[in-house]
FIDO-886355 format. One record per residue (C-alpha): residue number from 1; residue in three letters; x negated, y, z negated. Coordinates in nm, 2 decimals. Example, Ala and Ser with C-alpha at 12.3 -4.5 7.8 and 13.67 -1.06 7.14 Angstrom:
2
<node><num>1</num><residu>ALA</residu><X>-1.23</X><Y>-0.45</Y><Z>-0.78</Z></node>
<node><num>2</num><residu>SER</residu><X>-1.37</X><Y>-0.11</Y><Z>-0.71</Z></node>
END
This chain:
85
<node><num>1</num><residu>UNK</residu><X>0.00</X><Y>0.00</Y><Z>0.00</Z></node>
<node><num>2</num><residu>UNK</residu><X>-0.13</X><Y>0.33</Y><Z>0.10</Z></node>
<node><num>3</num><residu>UNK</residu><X>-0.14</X><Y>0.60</Y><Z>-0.17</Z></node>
<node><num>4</num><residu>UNK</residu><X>0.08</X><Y>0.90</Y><Z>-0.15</Z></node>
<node><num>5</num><residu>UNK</residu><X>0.27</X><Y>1.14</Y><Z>-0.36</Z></node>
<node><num>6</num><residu>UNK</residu><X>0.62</X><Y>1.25</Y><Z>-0.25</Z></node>
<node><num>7</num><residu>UNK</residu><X>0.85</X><Y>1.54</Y><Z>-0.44</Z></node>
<node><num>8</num><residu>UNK</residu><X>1.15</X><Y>1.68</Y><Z>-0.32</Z></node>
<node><num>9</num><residu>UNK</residu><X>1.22</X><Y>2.06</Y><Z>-0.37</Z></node>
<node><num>10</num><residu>UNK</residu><X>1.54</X><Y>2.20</Y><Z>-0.25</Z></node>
<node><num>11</num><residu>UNK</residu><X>1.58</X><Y>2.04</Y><Z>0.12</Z></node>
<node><num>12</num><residu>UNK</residu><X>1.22</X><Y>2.02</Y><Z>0.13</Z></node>
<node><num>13</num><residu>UNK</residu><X>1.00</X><Y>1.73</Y><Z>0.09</Z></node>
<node><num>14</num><residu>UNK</residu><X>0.67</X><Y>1.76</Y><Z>0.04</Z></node>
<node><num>15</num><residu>UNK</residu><X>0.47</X><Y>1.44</Y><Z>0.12</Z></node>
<node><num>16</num><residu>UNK</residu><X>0.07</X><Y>1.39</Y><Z>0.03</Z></node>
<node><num>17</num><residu>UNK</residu><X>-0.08</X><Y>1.03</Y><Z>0.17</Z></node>
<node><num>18</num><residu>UNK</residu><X>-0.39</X><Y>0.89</Y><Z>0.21</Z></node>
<node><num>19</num><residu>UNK</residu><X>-0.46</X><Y>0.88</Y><Z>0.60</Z></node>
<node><num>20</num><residu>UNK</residu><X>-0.56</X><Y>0.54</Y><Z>0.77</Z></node>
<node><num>21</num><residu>UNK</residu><X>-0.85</X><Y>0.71</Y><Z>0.90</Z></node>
<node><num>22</num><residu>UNK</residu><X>-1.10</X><Y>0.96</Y><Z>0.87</Z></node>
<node><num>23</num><residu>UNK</residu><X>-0.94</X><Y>1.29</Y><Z>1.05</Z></node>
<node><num>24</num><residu>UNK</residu><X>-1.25</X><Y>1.53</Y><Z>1.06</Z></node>
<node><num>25</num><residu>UNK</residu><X>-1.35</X><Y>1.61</Y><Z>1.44</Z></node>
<node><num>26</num><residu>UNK</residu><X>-1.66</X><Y>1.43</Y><Z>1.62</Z></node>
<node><num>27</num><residu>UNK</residu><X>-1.78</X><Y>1.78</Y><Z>1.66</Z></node>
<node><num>28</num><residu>UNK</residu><X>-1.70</X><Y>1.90</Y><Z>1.30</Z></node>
<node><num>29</num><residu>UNK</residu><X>-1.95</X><Y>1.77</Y><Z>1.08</Z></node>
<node><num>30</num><residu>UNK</residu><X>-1.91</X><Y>1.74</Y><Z>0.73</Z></node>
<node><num>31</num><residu>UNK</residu><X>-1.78</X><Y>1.43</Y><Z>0.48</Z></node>
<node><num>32</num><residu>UNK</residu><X>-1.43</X><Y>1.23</Y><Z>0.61</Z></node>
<node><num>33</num><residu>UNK</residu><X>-1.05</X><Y>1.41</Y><Z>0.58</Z></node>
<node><num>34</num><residu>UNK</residu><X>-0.88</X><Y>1.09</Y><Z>0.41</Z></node>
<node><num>35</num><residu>UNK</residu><X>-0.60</X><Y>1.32</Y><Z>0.28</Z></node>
<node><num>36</num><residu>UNK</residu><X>-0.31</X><Y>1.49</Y><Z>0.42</Z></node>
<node><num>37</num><residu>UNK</residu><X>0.00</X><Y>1.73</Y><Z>0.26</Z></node>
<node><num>38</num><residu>UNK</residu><X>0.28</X><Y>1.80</Y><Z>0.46</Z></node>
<node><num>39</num><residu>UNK</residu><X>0.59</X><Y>2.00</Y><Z>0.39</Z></node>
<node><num>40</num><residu>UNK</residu><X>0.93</X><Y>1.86</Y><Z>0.60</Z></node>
<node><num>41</num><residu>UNK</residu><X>1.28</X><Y>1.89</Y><Z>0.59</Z></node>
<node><num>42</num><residu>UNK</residu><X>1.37</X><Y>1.69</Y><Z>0.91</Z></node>
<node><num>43</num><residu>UNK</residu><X>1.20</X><Y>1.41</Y><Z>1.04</Z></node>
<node><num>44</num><residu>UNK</residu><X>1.24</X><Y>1.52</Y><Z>1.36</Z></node>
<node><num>45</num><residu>UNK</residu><X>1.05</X><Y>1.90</Y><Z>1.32</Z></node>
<node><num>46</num><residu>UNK</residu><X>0.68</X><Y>1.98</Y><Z>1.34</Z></node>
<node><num>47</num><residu>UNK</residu><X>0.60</X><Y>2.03</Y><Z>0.96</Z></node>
<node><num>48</num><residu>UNK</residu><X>0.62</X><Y>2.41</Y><Z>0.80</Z></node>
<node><num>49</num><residu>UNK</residu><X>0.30</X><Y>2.36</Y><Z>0.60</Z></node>
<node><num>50</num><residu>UNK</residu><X>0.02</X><Y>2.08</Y><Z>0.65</Z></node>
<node><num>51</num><residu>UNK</residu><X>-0.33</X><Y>2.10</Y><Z>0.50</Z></node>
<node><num>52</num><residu>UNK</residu><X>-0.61</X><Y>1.80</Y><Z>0.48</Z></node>
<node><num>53</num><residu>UNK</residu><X>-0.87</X><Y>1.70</Y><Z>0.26</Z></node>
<node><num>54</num><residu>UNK</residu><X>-1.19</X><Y>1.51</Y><Z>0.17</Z></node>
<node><num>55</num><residu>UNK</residu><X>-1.11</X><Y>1.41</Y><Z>-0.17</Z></node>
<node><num>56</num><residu>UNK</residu><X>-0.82</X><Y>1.28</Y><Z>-0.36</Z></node>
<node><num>57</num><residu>UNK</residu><X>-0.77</X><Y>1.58</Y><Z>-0.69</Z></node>
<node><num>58</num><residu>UNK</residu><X>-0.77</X><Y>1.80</Y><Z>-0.46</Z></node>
<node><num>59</num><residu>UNK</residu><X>-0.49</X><Y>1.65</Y><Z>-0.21</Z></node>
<node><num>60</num><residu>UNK</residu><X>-0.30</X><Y>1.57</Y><Z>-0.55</Z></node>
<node><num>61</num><residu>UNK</residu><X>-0.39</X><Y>1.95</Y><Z>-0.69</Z></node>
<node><num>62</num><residu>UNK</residu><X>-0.24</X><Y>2.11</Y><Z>-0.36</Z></node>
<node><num>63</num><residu>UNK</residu><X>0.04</X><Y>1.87</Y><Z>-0.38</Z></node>
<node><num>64</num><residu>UNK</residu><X>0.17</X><Y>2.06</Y><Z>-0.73</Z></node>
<node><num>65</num><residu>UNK</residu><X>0.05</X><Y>2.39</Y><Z>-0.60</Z></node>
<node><num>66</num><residu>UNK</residu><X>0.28</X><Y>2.35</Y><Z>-0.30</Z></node>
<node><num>67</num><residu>UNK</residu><X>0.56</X><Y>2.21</Y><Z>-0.51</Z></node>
<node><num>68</num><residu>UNK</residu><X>0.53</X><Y>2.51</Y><Z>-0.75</Z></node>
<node><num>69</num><residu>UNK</residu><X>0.54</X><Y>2.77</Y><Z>-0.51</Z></node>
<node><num>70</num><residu>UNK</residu><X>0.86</X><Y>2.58</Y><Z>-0.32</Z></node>
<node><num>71</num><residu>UNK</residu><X>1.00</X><Y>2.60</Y><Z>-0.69</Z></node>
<node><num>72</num><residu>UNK</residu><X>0.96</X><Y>2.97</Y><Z>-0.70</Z></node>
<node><num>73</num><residu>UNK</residu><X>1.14</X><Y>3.02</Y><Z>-0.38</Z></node>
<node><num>74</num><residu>UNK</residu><X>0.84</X><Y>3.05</Y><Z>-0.15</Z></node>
<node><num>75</num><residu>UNK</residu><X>0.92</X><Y>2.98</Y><Z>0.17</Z></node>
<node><num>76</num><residu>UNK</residu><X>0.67</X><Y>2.66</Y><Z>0.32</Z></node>
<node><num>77</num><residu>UNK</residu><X>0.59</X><Y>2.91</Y><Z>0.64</Z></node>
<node><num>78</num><residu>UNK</residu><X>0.43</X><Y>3.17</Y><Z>0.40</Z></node>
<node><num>79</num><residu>UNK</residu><X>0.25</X><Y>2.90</Y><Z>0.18</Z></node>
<node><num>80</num><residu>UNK</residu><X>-0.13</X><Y>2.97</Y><Z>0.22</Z></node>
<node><num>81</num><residu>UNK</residu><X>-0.32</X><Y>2.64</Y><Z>0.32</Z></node>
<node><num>82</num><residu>UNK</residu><X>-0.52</X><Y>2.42</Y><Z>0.15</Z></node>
<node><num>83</num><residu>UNK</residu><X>-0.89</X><Y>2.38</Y><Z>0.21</Z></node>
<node><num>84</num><residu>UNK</residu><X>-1.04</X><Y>2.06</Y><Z>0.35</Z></node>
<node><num>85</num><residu>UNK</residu><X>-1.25</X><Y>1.99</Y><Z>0.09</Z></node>
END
């Protein structure tokens, strides 16, 4: 089973997985992007926010970041994005 972290905020979801695969860029160097945290609503829609990172705190720290400012009444387009470290 793959790790992830899922909370549900209004009619938001916001989703944080490991990935099945490093996702850094064969030009990019630097160590692998094994983490991924998406905001959705819909299946079907391109996601309103979606960082990466290298290590697993961080992925879960961004994950209650997110969350908290979707509590507040953020809205996920004006969420700042998460670093990929």
């Amino acid at each position: 089973m793959t790790w992830k972290l899922q909370t549900s905020v209004h009619d938001w979801l916001v989703s944080t997985i490991r990935l099945c695969a490093d996702h850094r860029q064969s030009y990019s160097p630097g160590p692998p992007i094994l983490y991924e945290t998406m905001v959705l609503r819909d299946a079907d829609e391109w996601p309103f926010y979606e960082a990466r990172y290298c290590v697993q705190a961080t992925a879960e720290a961004d994950h209650h970041r997110v969350v908290a400012e979707l509590q507040a009444g953020t809205d996920p387009g004006d969420i700042s994005s998460g670093a990929s470290t």
